[in-house]
C-alpha positions, 0 to 999 in steps of 0.5 A: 381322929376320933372327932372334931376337936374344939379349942376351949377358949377360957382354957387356951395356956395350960402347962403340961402338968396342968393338962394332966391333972384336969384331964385325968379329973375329966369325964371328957376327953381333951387333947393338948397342943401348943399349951392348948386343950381341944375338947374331943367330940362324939365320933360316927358309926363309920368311924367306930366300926372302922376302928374296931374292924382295924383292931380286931384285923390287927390283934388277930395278926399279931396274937402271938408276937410281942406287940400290943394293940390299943384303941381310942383311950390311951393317951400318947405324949410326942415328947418333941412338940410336948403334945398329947394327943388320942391316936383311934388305934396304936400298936406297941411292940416290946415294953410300953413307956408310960411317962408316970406311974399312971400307966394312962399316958405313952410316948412309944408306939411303933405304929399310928392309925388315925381314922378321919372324916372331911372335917378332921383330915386337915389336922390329921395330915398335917399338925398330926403328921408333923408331931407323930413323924418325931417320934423316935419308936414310930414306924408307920402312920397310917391315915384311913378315910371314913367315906371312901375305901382309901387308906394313906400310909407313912413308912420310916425308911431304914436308909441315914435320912430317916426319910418316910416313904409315902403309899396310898391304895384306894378301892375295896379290893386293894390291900396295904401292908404295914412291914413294921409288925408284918402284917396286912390290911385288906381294905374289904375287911376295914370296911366291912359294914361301913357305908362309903360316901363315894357314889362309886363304892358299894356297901362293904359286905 
């Protein structure tokens, strides 16, 4: 999650269609649940250079396949809680599937990364991991922290149930693959630049 979201109280029931529209005039970014807008705060260095590190690992990898990343704007739609939400980083493979013809706004991605700090992690392992695990298309959510090298990782399994293998790796050495797209992240890399808060992890070089 990009920041803390703030509840707008005199805004508190808004439709979908309602939602679009004020957001789209907004120079502000505003996610929507439960007929509820949450106005989108400023996000912190670690945060920022976390999200950049993820997508440029993640482009490099995938340059020549069918697959696109996105970070930080592109708004996605969970069609089976009719929520709207500003994922940090999104893979899209095949064909996007915008839900107009604004091409602001899809409902298809095959991987989500939330970057998250202490006061969003709540929301993100549990309202956003709740939401984004009924996406049809998705694969894999991935939950990476800001202030220690940990990286979380929810992974669709083929079998009937749909049941969701969970993995975690924690330490600057440590690497995680995400099957999905065929790709890795090696933890030295996401953290690259970014001071860790554990007194027990070093500066990233």
């Amino acid at each position: 999650m990009a920041a803390l979201s703030q509840p707008i109280p005199a805004m508190t029931e808004m439709t979908e269609a309602e939602y679009l529209v004020f957001e789209r005039g907004s120079e502000l970014r505003h996610e929507y649940f439960a007929g509820a807008i949450f106005a989108m705060t400023g996000a912190s260095w670690n945060h920022n250079v976390i999200c950049v590190n993820i997508s440029t690992s993640l482009n490099v990898q995938i340059a020549d396949r069918d697959c696109t990343v996105t970070a930080g704007d592109l708004r996605l739609k969970v069609v089976a809680t009719r929520s709207y939400r500003y994922p940090d980083v999104m893979v899209i493979c095949d064909d996007p599937q915008f839900i107009d013809e604004r091409v602001d706004t899809i409902s298809n991605p095959t991987v989500v990364i939330e970057v998250v700090s202490p006061s969003t992690a709540l929301v993100d392992r549990y309202e956003k991991l709740d939401e984004y695990l009924r996406l049809d298309s998705l694969q894999e959510y991935v939950i990476v922290s800001q202030h220690e090298a940990k990286i979380e990782r929810y992974l669709r399994q083929i079998d009937p149930g749909g049941d969701w293998l969970y993995t975690q790796v924690i330490g600057l050495q440590s690497s995680i693959n995400l099957p999905s797209i065929s790709c890795k992240l090696l933890l030295s890399d996401i953290y690259k630049k970014v001071t860790l808060g554990n007194r027990d992890d070093k500066r990233a070089q």
